[in-house]
N, C-alpha and C positions, 0 to 999 in steps of 0.2 A: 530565585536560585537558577544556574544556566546551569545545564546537563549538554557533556558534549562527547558522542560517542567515538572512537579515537582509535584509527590502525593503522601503524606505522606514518605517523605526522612529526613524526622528531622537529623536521626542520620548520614547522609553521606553527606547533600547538601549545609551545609557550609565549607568542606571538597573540594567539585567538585569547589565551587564556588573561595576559596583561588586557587584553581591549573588556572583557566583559566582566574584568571586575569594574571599571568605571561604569557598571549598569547595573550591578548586583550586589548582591550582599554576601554570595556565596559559589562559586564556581565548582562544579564535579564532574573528572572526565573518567570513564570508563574505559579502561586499555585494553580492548580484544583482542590480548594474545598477540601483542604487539611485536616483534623481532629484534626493534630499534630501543630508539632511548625517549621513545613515545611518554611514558609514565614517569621516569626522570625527567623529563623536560617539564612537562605539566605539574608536576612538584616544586619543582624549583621557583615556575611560576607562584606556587601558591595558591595552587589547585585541592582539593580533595581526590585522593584518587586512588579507581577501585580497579583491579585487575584480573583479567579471566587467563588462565593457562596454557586454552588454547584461544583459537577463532572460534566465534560462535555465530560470525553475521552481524549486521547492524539492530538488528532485532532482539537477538540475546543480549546487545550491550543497554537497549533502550527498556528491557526488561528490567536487567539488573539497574539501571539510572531509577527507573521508576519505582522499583522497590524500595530504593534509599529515600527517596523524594516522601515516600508516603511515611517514614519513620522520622523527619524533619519537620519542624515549621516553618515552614515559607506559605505564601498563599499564591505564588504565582510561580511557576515551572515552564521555562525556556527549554528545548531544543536546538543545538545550531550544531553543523556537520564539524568535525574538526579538519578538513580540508582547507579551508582558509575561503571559498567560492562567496559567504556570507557574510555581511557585514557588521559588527555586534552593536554600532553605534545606532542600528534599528532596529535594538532591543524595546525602545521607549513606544516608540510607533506601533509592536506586538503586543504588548503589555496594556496599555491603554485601554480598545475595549474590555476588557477583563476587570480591570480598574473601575469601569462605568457598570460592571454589573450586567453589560448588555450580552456578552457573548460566554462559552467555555472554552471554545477552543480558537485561537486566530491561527490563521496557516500564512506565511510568508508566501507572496505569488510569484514568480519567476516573469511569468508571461506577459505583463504589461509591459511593452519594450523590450521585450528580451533579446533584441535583433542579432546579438554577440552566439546566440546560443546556437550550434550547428543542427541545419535541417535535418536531420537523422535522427536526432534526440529531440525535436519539438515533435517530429511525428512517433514517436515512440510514446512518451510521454504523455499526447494528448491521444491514440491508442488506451494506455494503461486509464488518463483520467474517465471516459468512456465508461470503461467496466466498474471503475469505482462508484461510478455515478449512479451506473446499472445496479451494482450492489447494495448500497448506501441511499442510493433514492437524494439524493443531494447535489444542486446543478455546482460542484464543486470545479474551478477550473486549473490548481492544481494539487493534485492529491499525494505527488511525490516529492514535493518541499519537504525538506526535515529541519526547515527552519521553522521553528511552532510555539504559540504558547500555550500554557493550557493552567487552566484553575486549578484550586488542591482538589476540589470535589472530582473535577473528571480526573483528573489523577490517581485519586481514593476507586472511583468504580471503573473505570478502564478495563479490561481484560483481554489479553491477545496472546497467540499463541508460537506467531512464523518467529525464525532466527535469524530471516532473509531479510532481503529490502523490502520483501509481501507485506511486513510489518507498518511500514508506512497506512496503506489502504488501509488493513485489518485493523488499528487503530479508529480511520475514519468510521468506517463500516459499523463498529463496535460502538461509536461513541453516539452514531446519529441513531441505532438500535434503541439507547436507554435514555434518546430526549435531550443531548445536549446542542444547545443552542453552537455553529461554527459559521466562521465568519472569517475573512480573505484582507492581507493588507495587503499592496504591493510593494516589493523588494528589489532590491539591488543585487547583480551577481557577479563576480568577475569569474570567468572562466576560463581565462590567459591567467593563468596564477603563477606560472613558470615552474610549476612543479606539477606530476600526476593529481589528477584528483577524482580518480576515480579507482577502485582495489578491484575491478572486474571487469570483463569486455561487458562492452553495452548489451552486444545482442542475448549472451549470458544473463545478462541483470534482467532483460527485458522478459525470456523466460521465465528466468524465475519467480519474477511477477505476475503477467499472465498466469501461469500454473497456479499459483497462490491464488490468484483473484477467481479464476477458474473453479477450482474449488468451493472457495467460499458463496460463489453463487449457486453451486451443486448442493449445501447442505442446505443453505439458508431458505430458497424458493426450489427445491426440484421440481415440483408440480406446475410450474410456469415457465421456468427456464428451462426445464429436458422434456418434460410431458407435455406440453402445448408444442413444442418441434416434432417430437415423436408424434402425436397424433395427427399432425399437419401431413408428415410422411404418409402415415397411414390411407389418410385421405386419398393422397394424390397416389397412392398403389391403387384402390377399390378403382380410381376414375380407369387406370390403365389397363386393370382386370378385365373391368366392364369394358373397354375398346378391343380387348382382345377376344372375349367371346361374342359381340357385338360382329366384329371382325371377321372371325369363325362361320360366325351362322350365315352372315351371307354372301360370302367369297370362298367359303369350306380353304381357306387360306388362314396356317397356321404363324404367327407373328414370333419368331425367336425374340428379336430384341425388345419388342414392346412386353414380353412373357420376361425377359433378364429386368426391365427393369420393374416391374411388380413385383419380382423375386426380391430383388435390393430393397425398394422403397416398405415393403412388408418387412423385412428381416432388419434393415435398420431402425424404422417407426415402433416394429415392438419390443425392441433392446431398450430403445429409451425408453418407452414406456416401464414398462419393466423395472427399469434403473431410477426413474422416477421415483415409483410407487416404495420399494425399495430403502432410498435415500431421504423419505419423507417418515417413514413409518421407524427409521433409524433415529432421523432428526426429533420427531417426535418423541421418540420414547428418551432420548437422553435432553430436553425439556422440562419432561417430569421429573427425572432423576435430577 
């Protein structure tokens, strides 16, 4: 089954939806609150198709996608953006490991040749892959394809929560958590599509990922990722301490700015700590629960 998340694509998404039924068995696009004739088009195609009221992000439509997905039988669950930028004829290519049993999740890669793709978004992009990496523990090289496939199982335990494009990551994040084997094809992408293909400014999306991702490594490790910087601070306050009385004692010369920054390096080093200890003992207790 292809799941295809959809906002305002009137002019492309009974277009994407014709191509993936030649790969599938059952096509479902998700109308986020779409303004156009997004949902009519994709019907007419011969879609299934489920509609939100308002916008809710790419996230809330891939929520609601997967909730339908877990109440069907398929055994293999497609992702493709309904921009038109992905190719559905490399549906078979996705599908595949998953077929063999060896993988749960395949992620379409943008970045083998991507040369088409503007330098502004390969460094943003491989930015966000970075944190995901960071998060997820997985040398994944691209983590913001939303072209994907994935088994019924990781489908069935999946769990994520963002409404945003964060959703993408927190997916991965989430899935290499509970031991699912993922694995990378490389894909095809037009991005001269002749129509927008994108519902947001980049630097906006790119926010909003960072923020997401940011997050997600504050609840998951605070004791590594804020407590080990915060302690680091702290260190390097005590060294400047000790230069400033060191200092003192035998030039009886008082050091303003080496004294401003042990103020700083102390007053930042024990917020995170702090925030740490905090964010652990939070993360902890809702574990249990």
């Amino acid at each position: 089954m292809v799941c295809i998340p959809a906002f305002n694509e009137e002019k492309i998404i009974g277009k994407i939806v014709t191509e993936c039924f030649k790969y599938s068995n059952q096509v479902v696009v998700c109308d986020d609150g779409s303004a156009d004739k997004t949902f009519e088009e994709a019907e007419l195609a011969g879609a299934i198709c489920l509609k939100h009221k308002k916008n809710l992000g790419k996230g809330g439509a891939l929520k609601t996608l997967f909730d339908y997905a877990k109440n069907v039988n398929f055994d293999i669950i497609v992702t493709i953006d309904g921009d038109g930028q992905f190719l559905p004829e490399e549906i078979p290519k996705l599908i595949k490991p998953i077929e063999n049993s060896t993988v749960d999740i395949v992620i379409g890669n943008r970045f083998d040749g991507a040369s088409e793709m503007p330098n502004y978004r390969k460094f943003g992009n491989k930015v966000l892959d970075k944190m995901t990496n960071l998060a997820s523990e997985l040398p994944i090289e691209d983590s913001q394809s939303g072209y994907r496939a994935y088994s019924r199982k990781a489908i069935e335990k999946i769990k994520f929560d963002m409404n945003g494009f964060g959703s993408d990551a927190e997916i991965l994040i989430d899935a290499s958590k509970k031991g699912f084997k993922i694995s990378e094809e490389k894909v095809k992408v037009i991005y001269n599509t002749g129509m927008k293909t994108s519902t947001k400014n980049p630097i906006l999306h790119s926010g909003e990922v960072v923020t997401s991702l940011l997050e997600i490594i504050a609840i998951k490790s605070p004791l590594k990722f804020i407590g080990i910087p915060g302690s680091i601070l702290l260190v390097i306050g005590i060294i400047f301490a000790i230069n400033v009385v060191t200092l003192f004692n035998e030039t009886r010369y008082f050091s303003i700015p080496y004294t401003m920054a042990v103020i700083t390096f102390f007053v930042i080093g024990s917020m995170l700590v702090l925030m740490s200890v905090l964010l652990f003992s939070i993360s902890r207790a809702s574990r249990k629960n």
